[in-house]
C-alpha atoms as an extended CHARMM CRD file, in Angstrom:
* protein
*
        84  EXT
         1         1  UNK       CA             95.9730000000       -6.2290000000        0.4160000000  PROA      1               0.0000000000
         2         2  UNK       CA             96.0220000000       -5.4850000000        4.1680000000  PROA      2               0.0000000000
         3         3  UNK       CA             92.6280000000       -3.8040000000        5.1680000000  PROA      3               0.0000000000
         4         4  UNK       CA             93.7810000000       -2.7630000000        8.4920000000  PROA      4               0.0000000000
         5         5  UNK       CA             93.7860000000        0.9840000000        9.4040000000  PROA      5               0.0000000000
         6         6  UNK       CA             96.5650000000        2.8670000000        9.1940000000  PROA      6               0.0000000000
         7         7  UNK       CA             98.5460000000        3.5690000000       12.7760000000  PROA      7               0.0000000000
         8         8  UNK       CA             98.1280000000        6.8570000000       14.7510000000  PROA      8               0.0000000000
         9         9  UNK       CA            101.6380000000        8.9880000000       14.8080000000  PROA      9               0.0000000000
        10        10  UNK       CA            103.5510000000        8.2570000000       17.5640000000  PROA      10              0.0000000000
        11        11  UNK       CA            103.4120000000       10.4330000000       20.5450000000  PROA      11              0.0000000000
        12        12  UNK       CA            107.0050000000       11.5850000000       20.2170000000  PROA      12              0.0000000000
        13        13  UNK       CA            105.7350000000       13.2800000000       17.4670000000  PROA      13              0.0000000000
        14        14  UNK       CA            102.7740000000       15.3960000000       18.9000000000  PROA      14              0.0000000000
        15        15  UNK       CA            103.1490000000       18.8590000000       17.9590000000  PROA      15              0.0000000000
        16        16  UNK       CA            102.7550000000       21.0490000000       20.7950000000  PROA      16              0.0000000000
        17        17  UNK       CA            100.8060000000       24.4780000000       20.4830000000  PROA      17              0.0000000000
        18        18  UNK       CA            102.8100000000       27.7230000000       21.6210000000  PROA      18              0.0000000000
        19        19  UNK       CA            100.4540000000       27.9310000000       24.4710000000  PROA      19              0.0000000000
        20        20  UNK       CA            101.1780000000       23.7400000000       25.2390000000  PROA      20              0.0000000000
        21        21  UNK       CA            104.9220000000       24.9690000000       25.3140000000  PROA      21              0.0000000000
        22        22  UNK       CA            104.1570000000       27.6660000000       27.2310000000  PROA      22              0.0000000000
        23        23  UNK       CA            102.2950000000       25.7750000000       29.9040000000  PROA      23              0.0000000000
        24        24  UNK       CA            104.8090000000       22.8950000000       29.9480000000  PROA      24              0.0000000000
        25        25  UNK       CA            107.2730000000       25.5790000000       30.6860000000  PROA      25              0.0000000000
        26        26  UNK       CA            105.7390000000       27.0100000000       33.0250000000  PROA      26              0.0000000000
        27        27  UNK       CA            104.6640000000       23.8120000000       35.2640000000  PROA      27              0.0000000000
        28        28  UNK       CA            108.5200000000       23.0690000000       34.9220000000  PROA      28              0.0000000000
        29        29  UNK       CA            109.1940000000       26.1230000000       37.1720000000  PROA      29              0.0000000000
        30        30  UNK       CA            106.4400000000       26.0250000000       39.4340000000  PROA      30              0.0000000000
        31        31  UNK       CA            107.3790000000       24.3140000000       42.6520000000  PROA      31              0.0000000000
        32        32  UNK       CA            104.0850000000       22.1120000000       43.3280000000  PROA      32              0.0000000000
        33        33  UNK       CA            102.8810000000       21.9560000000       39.6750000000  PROA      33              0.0000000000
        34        34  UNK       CA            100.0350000000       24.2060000000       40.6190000000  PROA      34              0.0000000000
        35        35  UNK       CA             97.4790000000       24.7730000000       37.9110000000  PROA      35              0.0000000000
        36        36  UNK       CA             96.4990000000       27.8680000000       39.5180000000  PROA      36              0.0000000000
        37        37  UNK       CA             99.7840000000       29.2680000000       39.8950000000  PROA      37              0.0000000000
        38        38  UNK       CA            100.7310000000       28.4260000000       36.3080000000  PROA      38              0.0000000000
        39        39  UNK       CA             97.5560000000       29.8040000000       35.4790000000  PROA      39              0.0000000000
        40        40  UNK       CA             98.5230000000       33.2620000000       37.0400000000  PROA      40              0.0000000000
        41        41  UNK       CA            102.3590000000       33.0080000000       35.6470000000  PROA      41              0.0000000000
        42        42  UNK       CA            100.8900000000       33.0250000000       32.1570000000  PROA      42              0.0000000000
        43        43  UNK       CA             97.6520000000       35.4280000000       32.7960000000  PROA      43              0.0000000000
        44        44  UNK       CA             94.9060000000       33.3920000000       31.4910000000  PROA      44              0.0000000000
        45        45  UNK       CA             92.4160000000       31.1290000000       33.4710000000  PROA      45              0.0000000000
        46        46  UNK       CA             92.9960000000       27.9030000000       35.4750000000  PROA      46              0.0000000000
        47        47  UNK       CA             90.4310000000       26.3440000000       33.2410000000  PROA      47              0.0000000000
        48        48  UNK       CA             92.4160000000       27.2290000000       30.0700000000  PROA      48              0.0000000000
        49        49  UNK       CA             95.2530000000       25.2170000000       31.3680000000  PROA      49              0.0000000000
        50        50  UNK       CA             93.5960000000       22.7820000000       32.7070000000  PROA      50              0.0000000000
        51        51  UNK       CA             91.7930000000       22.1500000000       28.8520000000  PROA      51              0.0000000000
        52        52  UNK       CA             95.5790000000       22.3100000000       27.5520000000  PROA      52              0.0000000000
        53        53  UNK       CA             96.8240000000       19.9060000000       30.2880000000  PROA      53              0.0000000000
        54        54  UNK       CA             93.7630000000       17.5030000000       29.8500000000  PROA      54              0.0000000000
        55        55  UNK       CA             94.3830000000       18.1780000000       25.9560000000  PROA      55              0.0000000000
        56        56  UNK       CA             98.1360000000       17.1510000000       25.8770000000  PROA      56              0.0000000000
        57        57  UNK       CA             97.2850000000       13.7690000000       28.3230000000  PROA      57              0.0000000000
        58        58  UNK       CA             95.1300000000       12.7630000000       26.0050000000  PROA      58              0.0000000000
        59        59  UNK       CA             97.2060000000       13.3620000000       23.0050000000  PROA      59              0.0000000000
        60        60  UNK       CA            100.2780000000       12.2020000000       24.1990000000  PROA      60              0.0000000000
        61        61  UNK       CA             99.4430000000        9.6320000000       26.7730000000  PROA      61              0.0000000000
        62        62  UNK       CA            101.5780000000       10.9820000000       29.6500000000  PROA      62              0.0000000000
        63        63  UNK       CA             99.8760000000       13.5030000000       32.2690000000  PROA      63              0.0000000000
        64        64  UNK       CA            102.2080000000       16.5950000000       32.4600000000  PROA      64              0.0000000000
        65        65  UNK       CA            100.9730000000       17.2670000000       35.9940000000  PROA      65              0.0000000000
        66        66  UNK       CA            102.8910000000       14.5660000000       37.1230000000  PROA      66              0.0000000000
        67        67  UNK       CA            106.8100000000       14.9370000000       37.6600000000  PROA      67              0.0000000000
        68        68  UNK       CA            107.0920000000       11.3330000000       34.9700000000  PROA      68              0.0000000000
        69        69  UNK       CA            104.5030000000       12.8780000000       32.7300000000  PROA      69              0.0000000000
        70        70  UNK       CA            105.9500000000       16.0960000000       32.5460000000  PROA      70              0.0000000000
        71        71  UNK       CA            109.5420000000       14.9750000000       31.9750000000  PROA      71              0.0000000000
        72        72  UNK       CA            108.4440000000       12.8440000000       28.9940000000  PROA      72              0.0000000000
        73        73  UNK       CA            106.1180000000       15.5930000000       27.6730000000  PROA      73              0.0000000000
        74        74  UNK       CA            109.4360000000       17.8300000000       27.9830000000  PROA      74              0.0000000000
        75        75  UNK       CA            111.1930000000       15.4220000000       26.2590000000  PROA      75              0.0000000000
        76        76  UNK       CA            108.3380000000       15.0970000000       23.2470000000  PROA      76              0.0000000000
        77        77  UNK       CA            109.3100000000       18.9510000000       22.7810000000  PROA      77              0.0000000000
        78        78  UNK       CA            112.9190000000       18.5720000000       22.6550000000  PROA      78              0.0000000000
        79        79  UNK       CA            113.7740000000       20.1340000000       26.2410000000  PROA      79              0.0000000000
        80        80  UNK       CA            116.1820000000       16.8390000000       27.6200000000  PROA      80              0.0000000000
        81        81  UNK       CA            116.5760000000       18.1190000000       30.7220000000  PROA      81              0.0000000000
        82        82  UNK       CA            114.1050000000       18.5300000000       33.6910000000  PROA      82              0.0000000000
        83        83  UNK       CA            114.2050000000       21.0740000000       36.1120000000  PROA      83              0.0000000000
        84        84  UNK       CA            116.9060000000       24.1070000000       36.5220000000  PROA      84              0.0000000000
């Protein structure tokens, strides 16, 4: 019998939260990828994204706040293309 744990779900499979999607959305529009102004696009506080941002890097290994990390965390939700 093998006694080894059993494997964590891949990270394609993450489920994002509606306010994950939201933010991910939202940093796809913003020019600089601005916490702040994502924060003010979706009225709640820059410390609310930033624990959803911190949340999903953690989660799914990729930092959306960068333009690779964001493109794969796009692609994790189904959205294949980045940008427009």
């Amino acid at each position: 019998m093998d006694n080894q744990p059993a494997a964590q779900a891949p990270a394609a499979q993450y489920p994002f939260t509606k306010r994950e999607r939201e933010i991910l959305q939202a940093l796809r529009h913003v020019k600089s990828m601005s916490l702040e102004a994502v924060a003010r696009n979706l009225y709640m506080s820059r410390n609310t994204v930033l624990y959803h941002v911190d949340k999903m890097k953690r989660m799914t290994g990729h930092d959306p706040r960068t333009f690779e990390g964001l493109a794969a965390c796009l692609k994790m939700m189904g959205e294949e293309r980045y940008g427009h």
